[in-house]
C-alpha atoms as a printed R data frame, in Angstrom:
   type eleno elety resid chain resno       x       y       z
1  ATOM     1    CA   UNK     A     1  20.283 -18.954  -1.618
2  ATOM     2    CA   UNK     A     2  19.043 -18.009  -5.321
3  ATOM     3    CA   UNK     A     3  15.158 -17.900  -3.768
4  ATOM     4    CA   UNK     A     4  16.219 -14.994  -1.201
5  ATOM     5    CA   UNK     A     5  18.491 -13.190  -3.990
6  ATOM     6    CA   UNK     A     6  15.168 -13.057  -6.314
7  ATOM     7    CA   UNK     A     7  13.156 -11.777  -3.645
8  ATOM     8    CA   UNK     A     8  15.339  -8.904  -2.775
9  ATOM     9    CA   UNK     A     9  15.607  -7.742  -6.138
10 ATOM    10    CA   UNK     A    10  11.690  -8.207  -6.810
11 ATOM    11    CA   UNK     A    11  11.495  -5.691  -3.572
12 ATOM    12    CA   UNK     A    12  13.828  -3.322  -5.237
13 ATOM    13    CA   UNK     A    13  12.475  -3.246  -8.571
14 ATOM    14    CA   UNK     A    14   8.604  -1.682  -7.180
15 ATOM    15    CA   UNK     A    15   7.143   0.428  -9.402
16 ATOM    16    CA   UNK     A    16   4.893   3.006  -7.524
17 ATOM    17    CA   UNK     A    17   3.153   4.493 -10.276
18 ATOM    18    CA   UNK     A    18   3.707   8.444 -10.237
19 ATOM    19    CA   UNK     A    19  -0.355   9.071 -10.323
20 ATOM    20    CA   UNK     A    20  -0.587   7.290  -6.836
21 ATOM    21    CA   UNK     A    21  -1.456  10.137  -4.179
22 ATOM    22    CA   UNK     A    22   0.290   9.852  -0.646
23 ATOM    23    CA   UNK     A    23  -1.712   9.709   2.624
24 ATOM    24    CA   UNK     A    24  -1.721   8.128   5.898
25 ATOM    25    CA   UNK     A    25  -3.731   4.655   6.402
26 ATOM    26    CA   UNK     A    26  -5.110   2.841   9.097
27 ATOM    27    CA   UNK     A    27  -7.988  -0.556   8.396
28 ATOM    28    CA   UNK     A    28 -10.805   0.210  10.491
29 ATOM    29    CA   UNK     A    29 -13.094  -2.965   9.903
30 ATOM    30    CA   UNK     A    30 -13.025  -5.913   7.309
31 ATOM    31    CA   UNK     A    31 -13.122  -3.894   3.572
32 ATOM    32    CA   UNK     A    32 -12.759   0.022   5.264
33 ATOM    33    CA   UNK     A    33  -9.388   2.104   5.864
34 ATOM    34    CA   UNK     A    34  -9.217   5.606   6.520
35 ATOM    35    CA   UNK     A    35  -6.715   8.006   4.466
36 ATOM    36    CA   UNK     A    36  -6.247  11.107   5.953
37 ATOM    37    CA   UNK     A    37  -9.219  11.068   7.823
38 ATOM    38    CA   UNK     A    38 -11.841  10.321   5.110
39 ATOM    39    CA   UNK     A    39 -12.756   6.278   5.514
40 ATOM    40    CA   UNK     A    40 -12.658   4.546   2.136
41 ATOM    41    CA   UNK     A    41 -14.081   1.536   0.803
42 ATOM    42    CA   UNK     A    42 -11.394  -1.521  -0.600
43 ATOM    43    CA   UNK     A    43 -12.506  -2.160  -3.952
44 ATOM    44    CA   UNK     A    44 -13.156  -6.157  -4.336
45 ATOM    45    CA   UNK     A    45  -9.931  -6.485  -6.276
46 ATOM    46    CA   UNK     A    46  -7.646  -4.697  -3.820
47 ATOM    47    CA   UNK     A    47  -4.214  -4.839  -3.716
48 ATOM    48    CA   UNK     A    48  -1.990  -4.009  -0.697
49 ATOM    49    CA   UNK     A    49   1.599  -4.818  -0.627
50 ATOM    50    CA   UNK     A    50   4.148  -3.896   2.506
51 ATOM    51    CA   UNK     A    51   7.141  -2.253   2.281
52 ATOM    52    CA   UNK     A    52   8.803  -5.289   1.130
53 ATOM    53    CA   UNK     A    53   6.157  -5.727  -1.659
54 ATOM    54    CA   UNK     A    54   4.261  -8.517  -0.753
55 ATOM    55    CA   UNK     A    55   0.794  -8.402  -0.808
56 ATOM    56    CA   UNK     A    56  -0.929  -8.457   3.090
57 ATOM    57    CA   UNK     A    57  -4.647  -8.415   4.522
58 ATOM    58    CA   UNK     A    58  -5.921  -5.299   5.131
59 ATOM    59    CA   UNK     A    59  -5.986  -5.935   9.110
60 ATOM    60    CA   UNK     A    60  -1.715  -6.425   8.141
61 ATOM    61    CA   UNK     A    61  -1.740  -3.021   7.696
62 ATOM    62    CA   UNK     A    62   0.336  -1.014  10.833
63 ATOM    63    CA   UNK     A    63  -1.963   2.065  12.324
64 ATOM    64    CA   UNK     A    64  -1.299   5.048  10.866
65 ATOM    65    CA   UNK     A    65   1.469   4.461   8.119
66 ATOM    66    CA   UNK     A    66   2.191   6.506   5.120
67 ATOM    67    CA   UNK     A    67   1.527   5.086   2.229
68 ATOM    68    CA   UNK     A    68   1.293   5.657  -1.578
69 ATOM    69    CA   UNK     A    69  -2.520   4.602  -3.204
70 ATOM    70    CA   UNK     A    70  -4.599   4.698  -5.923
71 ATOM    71    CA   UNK     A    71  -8.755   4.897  -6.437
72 ATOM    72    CA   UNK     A    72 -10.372   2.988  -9.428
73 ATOM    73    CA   UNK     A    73 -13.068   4.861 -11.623
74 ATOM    74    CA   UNK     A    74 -15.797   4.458  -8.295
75 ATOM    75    CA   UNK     A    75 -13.645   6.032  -5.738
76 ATOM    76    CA   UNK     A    76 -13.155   2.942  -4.458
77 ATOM    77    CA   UNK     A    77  -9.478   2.143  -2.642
78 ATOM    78    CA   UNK     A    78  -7.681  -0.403  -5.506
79 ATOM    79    CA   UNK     A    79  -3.734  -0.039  -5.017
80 ATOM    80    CA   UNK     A    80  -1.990   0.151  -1.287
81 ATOM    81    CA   UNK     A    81   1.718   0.398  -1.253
82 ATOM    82    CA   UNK     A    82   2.944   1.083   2.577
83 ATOM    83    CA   UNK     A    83   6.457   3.265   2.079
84 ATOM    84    CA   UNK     A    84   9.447   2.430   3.369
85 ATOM    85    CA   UNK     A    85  11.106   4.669   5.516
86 ATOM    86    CA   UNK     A    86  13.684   5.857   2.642
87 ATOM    87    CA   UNK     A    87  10.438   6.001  -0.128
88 ATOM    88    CA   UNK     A    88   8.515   8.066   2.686
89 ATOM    89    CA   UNK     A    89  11.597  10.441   2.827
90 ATOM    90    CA   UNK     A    90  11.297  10.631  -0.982
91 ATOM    91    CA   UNK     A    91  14.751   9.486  -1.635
């Protein structure tokens, strides 16, 4: 019972960092995604966590979600965080 408490309130307590620019994501093939059209390289250290904040695979990620990301210095796709539908609405 005390697990599933801490998980809910590691879920809650997400910090989307406010440089992260929004877009729509889809994984194309083993390290690419596409944002908005434009495919992007993962960078090697890539992090992508669901809505629930866990981190996934990039072939986890749903077609065409919106999501919030950040690039490292060489453009390079380093942060994934798929929205839920409330953070999507911007509430």
């Amino acid at each position: 019972m005390f697990f599933g408490c801490v998980g809910l309130a590691q879920a809650q307590l997400r910090m989307i960092p406010p440089d992260a620019q929004r877009g729509v994501i889809r994984h194309v093939q083993e390290m690419i995604v596409e944002i908005d059209g434009t495919q992007r390289r993962l960078a090697p250290a890539a992090q992508i966590r669901d809505n629930a904040n866990r981190i996934v695979m990039p072939t986890a990620i749903p077609p065409w979600v919106i999501v919030k990301y950040r690039l490292d210095k060489d453009g390079f796709v380093l942060q994934v965080w798929l929205l839920t539908p409330e953070e999507a609405r911007g509430e």
